[in-house]
Backbone as a ProteinNet text record, in pm:
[ID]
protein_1_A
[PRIMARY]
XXXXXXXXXXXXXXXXXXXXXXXXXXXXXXXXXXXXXXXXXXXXXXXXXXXXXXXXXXXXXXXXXXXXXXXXXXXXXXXXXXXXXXXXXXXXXXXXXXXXXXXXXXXXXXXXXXXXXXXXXXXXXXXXXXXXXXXXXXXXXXXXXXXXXXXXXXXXXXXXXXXXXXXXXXXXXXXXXXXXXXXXXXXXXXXXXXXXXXXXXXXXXXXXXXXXXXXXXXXXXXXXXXXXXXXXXXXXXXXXXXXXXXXXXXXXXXXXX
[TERTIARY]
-10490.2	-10404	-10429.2	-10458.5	-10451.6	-10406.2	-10355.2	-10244.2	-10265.7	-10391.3	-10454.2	-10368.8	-10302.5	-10209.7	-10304.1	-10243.6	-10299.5	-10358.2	-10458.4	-10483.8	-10650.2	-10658.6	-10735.3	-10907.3	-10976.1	-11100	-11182.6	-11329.9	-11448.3	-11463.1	-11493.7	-11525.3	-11642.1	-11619.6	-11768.3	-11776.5	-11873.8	-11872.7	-11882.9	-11784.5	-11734.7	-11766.1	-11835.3	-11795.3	-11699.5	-11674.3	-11564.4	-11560.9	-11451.7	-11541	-11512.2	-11589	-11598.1	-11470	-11437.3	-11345.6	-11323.1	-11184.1	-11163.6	-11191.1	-11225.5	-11249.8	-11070.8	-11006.4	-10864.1	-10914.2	-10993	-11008.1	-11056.4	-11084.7	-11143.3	-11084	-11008.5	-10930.7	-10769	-10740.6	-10572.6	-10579.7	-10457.3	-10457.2	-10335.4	-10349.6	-10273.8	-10297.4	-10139.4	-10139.3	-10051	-10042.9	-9955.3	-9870.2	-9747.7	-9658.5	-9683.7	-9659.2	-9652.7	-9820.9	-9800.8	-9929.1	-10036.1	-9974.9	-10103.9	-10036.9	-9964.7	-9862.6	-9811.9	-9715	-9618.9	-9613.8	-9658.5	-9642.5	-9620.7	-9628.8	-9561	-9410.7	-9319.1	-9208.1	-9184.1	-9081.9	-9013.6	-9004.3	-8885.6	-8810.9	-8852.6	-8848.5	-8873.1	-8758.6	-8614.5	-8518.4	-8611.6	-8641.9	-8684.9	-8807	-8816.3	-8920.4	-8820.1	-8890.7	-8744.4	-8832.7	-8750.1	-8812.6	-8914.8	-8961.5	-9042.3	-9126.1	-9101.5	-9140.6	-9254.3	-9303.5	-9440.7	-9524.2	-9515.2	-9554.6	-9467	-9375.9	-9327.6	-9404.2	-9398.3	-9503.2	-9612.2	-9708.2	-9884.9	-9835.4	-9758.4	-9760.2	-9698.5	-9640.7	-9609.5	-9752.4	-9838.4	-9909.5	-10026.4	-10020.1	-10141.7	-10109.2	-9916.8	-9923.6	-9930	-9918.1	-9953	-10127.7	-10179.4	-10286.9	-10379.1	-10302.8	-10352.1	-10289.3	-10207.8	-10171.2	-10047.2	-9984.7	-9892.7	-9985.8	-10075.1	-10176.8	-10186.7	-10055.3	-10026	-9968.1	-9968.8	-9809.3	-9870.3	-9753.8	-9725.4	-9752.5	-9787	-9800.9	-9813.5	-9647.8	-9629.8	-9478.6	-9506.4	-9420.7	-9255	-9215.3	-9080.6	-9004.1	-8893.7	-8813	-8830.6	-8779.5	-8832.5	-8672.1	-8592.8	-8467.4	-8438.2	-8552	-8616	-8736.6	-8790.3	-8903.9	-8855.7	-8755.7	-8661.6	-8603.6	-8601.1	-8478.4	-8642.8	-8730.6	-8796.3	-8907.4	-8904.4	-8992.3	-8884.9	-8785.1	-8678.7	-8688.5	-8715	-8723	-8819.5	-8890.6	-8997.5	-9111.8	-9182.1	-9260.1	-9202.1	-9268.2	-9204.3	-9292.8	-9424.4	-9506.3	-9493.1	-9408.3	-9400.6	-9419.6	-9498.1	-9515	-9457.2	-9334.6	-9280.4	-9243.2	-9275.3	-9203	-9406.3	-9452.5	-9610.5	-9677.2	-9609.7	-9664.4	-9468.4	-9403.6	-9343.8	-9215.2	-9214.5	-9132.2	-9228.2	-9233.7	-9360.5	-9258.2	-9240.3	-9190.6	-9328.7	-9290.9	-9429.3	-9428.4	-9500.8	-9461.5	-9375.1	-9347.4	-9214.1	-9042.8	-9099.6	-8993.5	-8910.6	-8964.5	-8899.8	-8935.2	-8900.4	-8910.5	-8927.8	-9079	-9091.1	-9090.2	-9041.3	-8929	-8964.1	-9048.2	-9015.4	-8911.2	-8813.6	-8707.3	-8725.2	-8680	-8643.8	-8613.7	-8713.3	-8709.9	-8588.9	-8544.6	-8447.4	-8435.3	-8545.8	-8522.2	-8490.6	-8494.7	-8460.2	-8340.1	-8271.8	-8145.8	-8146.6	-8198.9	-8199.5	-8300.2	-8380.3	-8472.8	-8383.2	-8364.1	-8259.8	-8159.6	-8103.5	-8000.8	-8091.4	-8204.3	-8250	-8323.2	-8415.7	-8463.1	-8358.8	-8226.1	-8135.6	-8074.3	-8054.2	-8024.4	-8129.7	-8261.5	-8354.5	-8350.2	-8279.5	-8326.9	-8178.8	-8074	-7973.7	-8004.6	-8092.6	-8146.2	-8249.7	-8250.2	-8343.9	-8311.3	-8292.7	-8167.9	-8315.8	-8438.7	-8565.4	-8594.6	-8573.8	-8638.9	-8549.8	-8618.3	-8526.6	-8559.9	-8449.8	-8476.7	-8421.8	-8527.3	-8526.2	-8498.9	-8415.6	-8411.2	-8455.3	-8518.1	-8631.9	-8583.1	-8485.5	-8462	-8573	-8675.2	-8756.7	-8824.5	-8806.7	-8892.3	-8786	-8814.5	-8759.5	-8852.7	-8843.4	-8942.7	-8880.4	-8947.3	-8884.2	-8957.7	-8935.3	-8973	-9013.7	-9139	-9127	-9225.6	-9190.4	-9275.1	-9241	-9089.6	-9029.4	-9046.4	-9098	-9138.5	-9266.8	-9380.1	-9509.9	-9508.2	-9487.9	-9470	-9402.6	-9281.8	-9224.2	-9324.2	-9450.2	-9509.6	-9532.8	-9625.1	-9707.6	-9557.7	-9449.8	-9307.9	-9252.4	-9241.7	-9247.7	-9292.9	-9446	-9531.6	-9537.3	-9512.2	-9490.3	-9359	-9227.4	-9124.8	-9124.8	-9191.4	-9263.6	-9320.1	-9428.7	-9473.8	-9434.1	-9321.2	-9244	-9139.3	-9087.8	-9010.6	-9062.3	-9225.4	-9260.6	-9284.5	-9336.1	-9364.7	-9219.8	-9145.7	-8990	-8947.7	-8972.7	-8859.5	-8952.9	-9042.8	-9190.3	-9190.7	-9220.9	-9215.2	-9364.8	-9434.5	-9567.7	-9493.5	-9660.6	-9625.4	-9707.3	-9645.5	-9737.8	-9749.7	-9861.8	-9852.1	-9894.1	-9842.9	-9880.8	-9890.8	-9830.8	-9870.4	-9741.9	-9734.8	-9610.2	-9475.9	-9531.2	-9426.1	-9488.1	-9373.4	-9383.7	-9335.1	-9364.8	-9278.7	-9271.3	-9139.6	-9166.4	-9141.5	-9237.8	-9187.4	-9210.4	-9166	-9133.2	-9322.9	-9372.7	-9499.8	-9496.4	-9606.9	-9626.8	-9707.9	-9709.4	-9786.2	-9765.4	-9930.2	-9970.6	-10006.2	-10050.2	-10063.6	-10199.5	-10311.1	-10409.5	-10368.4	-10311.6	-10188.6	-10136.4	-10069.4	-9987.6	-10054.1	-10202.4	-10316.5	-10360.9	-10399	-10459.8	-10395.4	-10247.2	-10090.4	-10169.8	-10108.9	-10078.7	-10229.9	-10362.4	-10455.8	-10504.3	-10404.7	-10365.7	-10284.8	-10198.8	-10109.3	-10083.5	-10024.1	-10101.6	-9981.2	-10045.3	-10128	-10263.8	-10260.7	-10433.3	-10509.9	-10460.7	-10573.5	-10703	-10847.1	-10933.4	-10989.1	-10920.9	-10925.4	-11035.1	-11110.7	-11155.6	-10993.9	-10959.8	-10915.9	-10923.8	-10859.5	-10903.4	-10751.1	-10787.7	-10654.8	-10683.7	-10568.4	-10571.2	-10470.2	-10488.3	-10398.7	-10438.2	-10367	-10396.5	-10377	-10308.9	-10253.7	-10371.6	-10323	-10416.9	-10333.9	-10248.7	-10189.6	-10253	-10308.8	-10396.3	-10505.6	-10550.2	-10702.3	-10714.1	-10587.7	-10551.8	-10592.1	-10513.6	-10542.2	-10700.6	-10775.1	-10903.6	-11005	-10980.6	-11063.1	-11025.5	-10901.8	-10860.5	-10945.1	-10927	-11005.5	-11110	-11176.8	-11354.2	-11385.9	-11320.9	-11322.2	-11330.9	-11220.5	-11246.8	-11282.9	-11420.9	-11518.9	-11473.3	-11363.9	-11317.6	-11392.8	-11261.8	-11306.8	-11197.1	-11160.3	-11080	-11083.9	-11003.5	-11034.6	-10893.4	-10963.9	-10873.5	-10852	-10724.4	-10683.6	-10648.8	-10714.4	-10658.7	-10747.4	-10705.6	-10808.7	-10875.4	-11062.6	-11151.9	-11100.1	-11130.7	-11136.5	-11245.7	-11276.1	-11326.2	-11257.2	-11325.6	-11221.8	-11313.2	-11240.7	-11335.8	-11314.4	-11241.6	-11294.5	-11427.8	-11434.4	-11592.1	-11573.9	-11486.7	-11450.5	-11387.4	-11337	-11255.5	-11194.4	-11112.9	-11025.5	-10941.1	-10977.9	-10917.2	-10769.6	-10695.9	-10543.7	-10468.4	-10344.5	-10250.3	-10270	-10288	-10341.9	-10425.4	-10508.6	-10626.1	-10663.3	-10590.3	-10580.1	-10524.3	-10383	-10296.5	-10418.4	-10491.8	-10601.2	-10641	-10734.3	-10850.4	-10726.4	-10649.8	-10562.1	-10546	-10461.2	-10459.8	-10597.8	-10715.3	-10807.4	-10861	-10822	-10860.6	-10741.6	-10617.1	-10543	-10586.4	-10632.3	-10683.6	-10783.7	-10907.8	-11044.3	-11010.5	-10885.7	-10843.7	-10772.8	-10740	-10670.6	-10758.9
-4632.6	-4704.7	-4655.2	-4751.2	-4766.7	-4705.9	-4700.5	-4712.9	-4779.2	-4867.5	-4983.2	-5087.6	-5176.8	-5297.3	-5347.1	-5451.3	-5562.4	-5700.1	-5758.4	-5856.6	-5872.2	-6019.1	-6123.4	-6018.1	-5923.3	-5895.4	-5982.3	-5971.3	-6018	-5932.8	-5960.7	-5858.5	-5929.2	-5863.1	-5901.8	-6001.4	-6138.5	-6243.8	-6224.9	-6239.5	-6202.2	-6320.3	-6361.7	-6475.5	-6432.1	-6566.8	-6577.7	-6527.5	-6457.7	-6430	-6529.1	-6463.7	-6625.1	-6587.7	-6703.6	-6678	-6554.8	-6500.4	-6338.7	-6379.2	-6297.5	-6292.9	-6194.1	-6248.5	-6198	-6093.9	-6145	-6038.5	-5872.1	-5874.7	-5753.3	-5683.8	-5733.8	-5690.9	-5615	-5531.8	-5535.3	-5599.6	-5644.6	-5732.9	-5664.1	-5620	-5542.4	-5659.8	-5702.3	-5804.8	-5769.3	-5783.4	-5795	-5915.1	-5916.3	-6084	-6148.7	-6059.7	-6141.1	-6170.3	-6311.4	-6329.9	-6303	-6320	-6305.4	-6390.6	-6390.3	-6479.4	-6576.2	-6521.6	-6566.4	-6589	-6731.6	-6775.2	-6658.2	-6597.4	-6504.2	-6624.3	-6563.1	-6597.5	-6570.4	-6624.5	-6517.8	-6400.1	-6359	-6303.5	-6244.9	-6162.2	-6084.3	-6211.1	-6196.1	-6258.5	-6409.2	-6464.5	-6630.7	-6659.2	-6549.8	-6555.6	-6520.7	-6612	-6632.1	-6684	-6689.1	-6754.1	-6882.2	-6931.7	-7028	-7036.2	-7194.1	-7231.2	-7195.2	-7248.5	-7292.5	-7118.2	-7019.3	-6902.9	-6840.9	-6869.2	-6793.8	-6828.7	-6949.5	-7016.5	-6956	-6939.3	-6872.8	-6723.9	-6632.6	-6538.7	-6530.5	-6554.9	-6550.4	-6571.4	-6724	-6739	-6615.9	-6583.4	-6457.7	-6326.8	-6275.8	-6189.4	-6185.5	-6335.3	-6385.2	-6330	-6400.7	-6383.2	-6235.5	-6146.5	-6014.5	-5916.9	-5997.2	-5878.3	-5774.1	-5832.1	-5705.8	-5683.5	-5644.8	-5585.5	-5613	-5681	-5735	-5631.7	-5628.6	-5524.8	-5620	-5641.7	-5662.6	-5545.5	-5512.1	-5345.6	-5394.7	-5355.8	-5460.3	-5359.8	-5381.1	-5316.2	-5340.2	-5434.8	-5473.7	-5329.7	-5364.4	-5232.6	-5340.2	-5218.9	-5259.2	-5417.2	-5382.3	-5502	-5582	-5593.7	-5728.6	-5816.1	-5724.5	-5792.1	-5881	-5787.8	-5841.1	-5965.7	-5949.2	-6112.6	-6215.3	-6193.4	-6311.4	-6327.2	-6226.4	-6271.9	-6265	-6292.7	-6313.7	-6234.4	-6104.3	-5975.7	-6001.3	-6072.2	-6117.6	-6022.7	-5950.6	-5853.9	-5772	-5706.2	-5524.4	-5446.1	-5458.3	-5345.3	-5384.9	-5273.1	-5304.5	-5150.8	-5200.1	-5084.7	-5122.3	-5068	-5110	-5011.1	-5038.5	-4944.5	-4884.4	-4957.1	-4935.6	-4798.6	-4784.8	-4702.7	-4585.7	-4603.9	-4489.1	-4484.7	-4579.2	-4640.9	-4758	-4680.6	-4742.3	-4758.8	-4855	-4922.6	-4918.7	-4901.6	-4860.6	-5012.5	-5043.3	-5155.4	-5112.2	-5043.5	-5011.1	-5042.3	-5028.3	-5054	-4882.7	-4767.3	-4705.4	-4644.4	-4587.8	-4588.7	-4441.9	-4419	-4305.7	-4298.6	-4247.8	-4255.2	-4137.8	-4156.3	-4047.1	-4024.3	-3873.3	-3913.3	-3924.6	-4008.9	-4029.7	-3871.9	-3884.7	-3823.2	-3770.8	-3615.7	-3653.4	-3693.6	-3736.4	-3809.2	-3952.5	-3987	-4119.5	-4193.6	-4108.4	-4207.1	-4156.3	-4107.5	-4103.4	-4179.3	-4213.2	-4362.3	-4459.5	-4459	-4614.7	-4651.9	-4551	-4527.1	-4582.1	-4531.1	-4532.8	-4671.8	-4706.9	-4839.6	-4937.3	-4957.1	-5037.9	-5045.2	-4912.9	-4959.5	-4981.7	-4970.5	-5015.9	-5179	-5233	-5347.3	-5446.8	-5359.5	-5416.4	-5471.2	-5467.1	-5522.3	-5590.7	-5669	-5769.2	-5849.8	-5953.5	-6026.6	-6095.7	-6084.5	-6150.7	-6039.9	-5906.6	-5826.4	-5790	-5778.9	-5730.7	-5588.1	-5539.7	-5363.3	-5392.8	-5386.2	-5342.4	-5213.5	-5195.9	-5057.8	-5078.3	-4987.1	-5009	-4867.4	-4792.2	-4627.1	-4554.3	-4555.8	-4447.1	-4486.7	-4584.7	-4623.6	-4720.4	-4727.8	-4858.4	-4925.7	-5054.5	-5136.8	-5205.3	-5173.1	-5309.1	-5431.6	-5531.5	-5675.5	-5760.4	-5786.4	-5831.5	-5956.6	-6016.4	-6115.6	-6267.1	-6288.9	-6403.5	-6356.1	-6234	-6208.7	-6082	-6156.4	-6071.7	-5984.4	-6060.4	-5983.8	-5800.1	-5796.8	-5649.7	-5562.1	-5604.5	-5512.7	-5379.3	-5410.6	-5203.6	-5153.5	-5195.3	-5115.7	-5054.9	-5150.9	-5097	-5029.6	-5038	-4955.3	-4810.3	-4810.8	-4684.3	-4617.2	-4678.2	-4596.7	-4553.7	-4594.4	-4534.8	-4454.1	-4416.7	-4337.5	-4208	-4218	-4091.1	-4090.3	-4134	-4065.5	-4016.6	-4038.2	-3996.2	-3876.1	-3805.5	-3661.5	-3543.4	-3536.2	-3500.5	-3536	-3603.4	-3661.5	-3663.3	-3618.7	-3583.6	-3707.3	-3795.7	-3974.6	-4007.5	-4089.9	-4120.4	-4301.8	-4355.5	-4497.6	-4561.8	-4705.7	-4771.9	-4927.2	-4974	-5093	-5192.8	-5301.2	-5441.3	-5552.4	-5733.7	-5842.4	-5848.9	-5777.4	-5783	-5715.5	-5602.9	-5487.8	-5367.4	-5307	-5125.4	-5075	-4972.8	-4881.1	-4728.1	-4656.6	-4523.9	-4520.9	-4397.4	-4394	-4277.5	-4253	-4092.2	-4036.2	-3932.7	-3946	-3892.9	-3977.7	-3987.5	-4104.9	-4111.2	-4222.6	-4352.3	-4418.1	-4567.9	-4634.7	-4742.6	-4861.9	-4803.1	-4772.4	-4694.2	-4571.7	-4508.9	-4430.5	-4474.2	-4598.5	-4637.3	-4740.7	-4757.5	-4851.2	-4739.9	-4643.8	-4509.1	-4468.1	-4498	-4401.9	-4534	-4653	-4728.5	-4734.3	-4675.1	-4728.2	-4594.3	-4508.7	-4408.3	-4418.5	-4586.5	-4588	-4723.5	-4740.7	-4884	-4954.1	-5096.1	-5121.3	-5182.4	-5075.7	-5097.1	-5040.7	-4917.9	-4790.6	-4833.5	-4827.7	-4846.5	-5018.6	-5039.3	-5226.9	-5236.9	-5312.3	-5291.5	-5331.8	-5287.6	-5336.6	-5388.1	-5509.8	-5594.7	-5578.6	-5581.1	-5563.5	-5663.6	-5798.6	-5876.2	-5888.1	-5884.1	-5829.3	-5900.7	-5890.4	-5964.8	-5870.8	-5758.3	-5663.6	-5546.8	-5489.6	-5339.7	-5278.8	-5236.5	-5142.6	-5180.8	-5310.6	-5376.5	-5266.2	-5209.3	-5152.1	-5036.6	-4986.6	-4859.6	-4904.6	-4968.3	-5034.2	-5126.7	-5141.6	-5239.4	-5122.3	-4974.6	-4898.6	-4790.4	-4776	-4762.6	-4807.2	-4932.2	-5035.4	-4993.2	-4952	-4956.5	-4831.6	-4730	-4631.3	-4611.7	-4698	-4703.1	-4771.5	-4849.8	-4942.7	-5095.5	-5120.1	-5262.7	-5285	-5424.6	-5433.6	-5502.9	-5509.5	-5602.4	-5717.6	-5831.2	-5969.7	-5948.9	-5964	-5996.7	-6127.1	-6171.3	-6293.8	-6337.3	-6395.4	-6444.1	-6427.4	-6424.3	-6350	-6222.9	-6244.6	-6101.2	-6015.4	-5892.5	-5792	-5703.2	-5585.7	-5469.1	-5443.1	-5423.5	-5417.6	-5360.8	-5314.2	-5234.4	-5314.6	-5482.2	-5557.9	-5618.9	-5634.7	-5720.5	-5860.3	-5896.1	-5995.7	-6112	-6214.1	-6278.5	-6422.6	-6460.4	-6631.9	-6639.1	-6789.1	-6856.3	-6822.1	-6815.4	-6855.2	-6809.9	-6834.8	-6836.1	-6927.8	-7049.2	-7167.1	-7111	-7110.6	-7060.5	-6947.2	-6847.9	-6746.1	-6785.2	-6841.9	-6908.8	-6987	-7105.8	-7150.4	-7068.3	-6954.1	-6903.4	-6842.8	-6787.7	-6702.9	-6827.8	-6958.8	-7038.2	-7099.9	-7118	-7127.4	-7009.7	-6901.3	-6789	-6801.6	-6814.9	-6907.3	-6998.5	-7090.3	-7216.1	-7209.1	-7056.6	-7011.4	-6963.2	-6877.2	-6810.1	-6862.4	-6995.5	-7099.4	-7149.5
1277.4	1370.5	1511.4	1609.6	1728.4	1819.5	1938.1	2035.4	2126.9	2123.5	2215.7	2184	2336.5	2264.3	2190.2	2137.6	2017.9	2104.1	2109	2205.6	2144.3	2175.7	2075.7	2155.5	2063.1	2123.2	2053.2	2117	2029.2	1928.3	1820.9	1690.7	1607.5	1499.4	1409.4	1332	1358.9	1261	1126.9	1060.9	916.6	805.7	735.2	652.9	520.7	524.1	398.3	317.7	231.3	113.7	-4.7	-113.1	-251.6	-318.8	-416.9	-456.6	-560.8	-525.6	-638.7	-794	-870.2	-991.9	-1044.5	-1047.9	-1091.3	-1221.7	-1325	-1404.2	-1365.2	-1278.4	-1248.2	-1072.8	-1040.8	-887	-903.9	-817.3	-780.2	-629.6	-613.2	-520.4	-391.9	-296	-186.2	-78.6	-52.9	69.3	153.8	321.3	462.2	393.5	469.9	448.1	577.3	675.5	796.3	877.2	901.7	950.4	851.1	735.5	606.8	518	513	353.2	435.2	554.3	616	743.4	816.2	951.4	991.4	1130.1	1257.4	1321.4	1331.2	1363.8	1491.7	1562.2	1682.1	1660.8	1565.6	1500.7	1371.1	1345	1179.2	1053.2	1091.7	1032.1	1003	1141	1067.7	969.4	904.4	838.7	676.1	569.4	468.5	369.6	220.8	99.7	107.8	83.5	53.2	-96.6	-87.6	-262	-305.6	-202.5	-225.2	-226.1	-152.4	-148.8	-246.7	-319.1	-409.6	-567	-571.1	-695.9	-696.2	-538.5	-528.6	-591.9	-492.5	-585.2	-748.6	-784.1	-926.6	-1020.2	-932.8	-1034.1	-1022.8	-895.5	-854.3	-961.4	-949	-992.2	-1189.9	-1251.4	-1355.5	-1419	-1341.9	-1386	-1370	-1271.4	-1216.8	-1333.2	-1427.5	-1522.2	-1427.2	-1337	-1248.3	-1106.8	-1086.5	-1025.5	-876.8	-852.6	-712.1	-594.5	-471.2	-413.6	-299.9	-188.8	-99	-23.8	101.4	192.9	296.4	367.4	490.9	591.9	709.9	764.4	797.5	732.2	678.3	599.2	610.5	515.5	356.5	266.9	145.2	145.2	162.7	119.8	189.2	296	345.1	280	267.4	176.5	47.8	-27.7	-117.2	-89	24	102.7	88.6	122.2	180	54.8	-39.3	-141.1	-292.1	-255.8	-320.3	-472	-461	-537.1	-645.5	-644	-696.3	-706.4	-641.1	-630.3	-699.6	-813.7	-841.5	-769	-739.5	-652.4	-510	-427.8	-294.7	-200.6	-52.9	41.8	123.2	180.8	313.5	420.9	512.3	657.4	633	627.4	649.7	564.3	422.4	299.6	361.2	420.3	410.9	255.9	260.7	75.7	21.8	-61.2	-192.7	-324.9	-372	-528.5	-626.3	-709.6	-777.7	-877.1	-960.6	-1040.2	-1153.9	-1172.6	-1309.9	-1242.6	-1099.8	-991.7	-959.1	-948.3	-933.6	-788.3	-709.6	-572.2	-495.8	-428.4	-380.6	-220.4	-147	21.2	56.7	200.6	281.3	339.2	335.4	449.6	591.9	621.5	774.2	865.3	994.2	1059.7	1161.5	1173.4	1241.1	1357.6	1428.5	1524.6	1566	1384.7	1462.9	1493.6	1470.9	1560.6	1640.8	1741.8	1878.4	1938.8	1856.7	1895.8	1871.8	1781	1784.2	1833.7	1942.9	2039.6	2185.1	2176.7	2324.3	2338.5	2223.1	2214	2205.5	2160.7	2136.6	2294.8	2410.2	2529.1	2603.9	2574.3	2668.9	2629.3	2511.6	2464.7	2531.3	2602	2646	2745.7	2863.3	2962.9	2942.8	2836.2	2811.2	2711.2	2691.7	2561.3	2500.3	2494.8	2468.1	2368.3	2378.1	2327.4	2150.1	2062.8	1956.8	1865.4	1859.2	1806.2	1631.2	1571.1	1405.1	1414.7	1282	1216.3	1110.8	1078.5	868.7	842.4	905.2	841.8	893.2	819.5	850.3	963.4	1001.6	1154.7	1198.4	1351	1452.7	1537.9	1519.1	1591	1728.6	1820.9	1929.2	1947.2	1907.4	1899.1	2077.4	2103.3	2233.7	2210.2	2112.6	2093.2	2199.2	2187.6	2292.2	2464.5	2484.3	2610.3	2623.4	2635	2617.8	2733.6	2833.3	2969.8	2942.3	2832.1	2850.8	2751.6	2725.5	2620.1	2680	2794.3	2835.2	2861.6	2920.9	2945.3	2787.8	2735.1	2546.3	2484	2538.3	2474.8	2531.5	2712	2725.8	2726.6	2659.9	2625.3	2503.6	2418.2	2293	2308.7	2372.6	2388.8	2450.5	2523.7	2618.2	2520.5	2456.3	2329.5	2182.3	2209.6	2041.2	1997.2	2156.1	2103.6	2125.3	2228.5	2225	2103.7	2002.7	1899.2	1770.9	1786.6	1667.6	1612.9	1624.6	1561.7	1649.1	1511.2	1596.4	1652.5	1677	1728.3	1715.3	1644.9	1547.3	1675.4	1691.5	1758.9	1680.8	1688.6	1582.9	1692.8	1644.3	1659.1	1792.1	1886.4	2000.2	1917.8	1906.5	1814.9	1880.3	1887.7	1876.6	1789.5	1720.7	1657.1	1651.2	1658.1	1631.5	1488.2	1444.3	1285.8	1281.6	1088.5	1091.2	1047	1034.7	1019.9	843.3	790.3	690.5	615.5	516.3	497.7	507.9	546.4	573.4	486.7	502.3	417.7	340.1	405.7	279.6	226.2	301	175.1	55.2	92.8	-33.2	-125	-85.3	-158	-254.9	-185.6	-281.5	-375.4	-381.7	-441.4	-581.1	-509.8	-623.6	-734.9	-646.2	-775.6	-838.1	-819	-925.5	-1016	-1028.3	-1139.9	-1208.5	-1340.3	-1375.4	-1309	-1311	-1410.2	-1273.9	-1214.3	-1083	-1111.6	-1167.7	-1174.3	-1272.8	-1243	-1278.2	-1259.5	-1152.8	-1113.7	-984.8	-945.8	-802.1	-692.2	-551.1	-447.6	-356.7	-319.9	-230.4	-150.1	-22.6	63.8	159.9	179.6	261.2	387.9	496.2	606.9	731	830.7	1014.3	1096.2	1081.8	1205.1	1165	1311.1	1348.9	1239.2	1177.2	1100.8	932	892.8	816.2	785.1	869.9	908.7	835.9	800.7	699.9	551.3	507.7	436	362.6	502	493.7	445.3	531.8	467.5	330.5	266.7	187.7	58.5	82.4	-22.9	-39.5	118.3	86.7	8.4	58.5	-9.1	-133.6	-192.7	-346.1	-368.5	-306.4	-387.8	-439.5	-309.7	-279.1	-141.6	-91.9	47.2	94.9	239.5	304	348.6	391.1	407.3	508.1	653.8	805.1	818.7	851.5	835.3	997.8	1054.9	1176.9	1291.5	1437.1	1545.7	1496.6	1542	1501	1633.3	1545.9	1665.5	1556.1	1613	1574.2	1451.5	1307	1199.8	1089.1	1039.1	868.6	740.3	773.1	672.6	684	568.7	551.6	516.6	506.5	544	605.2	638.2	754.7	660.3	705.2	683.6	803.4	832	928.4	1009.2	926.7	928.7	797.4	831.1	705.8	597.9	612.3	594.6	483.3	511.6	437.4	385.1	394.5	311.4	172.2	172.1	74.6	-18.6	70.8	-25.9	-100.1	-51.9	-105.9	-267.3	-230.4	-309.1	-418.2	-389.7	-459.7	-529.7	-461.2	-577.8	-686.7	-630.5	-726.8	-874.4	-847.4	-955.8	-1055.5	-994.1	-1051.5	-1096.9	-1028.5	-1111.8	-1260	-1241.8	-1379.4	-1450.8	-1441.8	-1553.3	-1668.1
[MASK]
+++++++++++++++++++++++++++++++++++++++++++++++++++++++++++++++++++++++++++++++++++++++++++++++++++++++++++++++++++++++++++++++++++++++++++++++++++++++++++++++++++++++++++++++++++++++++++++++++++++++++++++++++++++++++++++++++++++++++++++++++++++++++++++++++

């Protein structure tokens, strides 16, 4: 992870990749901007049929072998994939659900409610801006006004080391969080346990915090698939859009029928 804002670079022409062979993959996906439109708002982003059917039939045919690994708190994720997932990474690997559903949590740093005190009044002089709490991290949201990002980004930064909290940058997000593990953290956790372990990994994602994750995979003799604007990235592979991620996922379904 970064600390360069997030902003559309040139990166490496990636082609597609073919469709997954479900018999032989675990499957590690982002929601937002990978599953799930980008919203204003974290909140307007919510159940849907049609992505609830793709995964079921994904996590059907994967034998379990699915997780979501996404920077949402875990009982949001719950809200918008309507508890449907048992393998979940949220707050970016810092609470990992394992697939039996039992739940391993870093605690929260004690600094962070004094981030979430100071980001919540920096966020009072700006009614555009919105401050998440996920527990072990706080995000400030500046997506409805791009203009307050480098100010965001550098009050993050002058509170991370006073308050030992690193800082995670995403799609017009900041976050302080507590330090501990990331999304290829919690890719590595899970294909140490079934029902992944001994599966290849494929990790599909759009954000810089994705990138943990993209080389995670490679590591263990998968690979990643970046969904959206290229930049500089350690997948080896690329898809269009949301749009078309959903395809590819949905014909890999329809390969294993």
């Amino acid at each position: 992870m970064t600390l360069s804002a997030p902003s559309p670079l040139p990166g490496p022409v990636l082609r597609s990749p073919t469709i997954l062979d479900l018999a032989k993959i675990a499957l590690f996906a982002d929601l937002d901007g990978t599953l799930a439109s980008l919203e204003a708002t974290p909140g307007a982003v919510g159940p849907d049929p049609r992505r609830r059917d793709l995964l079921e039939g994904l996590s059907s045919k994967l034998g379990g072998r699915l997780a979501v690994v996404s920077g949402r708190a875990m009982d949001d994720l719950d809200r918008v994939l309507e508890g449907r997932i048992a393998a979940l990474g949220a707050v970016h690997g810092l609470v990992r659900r394992r697939a039996d559903r039992s739940i391993v949590a870093k605690p929260g740093a004690e600094g962070m409610g004094e981030a979430l005190a100071a980001l919540r009044a920096f966020a009072k002089a700006d009614r555009s801006l919105l401050v998440e709490n996920k527990g072990g991290a706080v995000a400030l949201h500046y997506r409805r006004n791009p203009g307050s990002g480098p100010a965001c980004r550098d009050l993050a930064r002058r509170l991370s080391g006073p308050l030992g909290l690193k800082v995670l940058e995403g799609d017009m997000v900041v976050e302080l969080r507590t330090p501990g593990p990331d999304k290829g953290a919690a890719v590595t956790d899970f294909m140490t346990e079934r029902p992944f372990a001994g599966f290849t990994p494929v990790f599909l994602g759009d954000d810089l915090t994705d990138e943990d994750g993209f080389r995670a995979a490679k590591l263990l003799g998968g690979y990643g698939v970046i969904v959206g604007p290229r930049r500089p990235t350690a997948a080896l592979f690329a898809l269009q859009d949301v749009a078309e991620a959903r395809h590819w996922l949905a014909a890999a379904v329809a390969a294993a029928s």
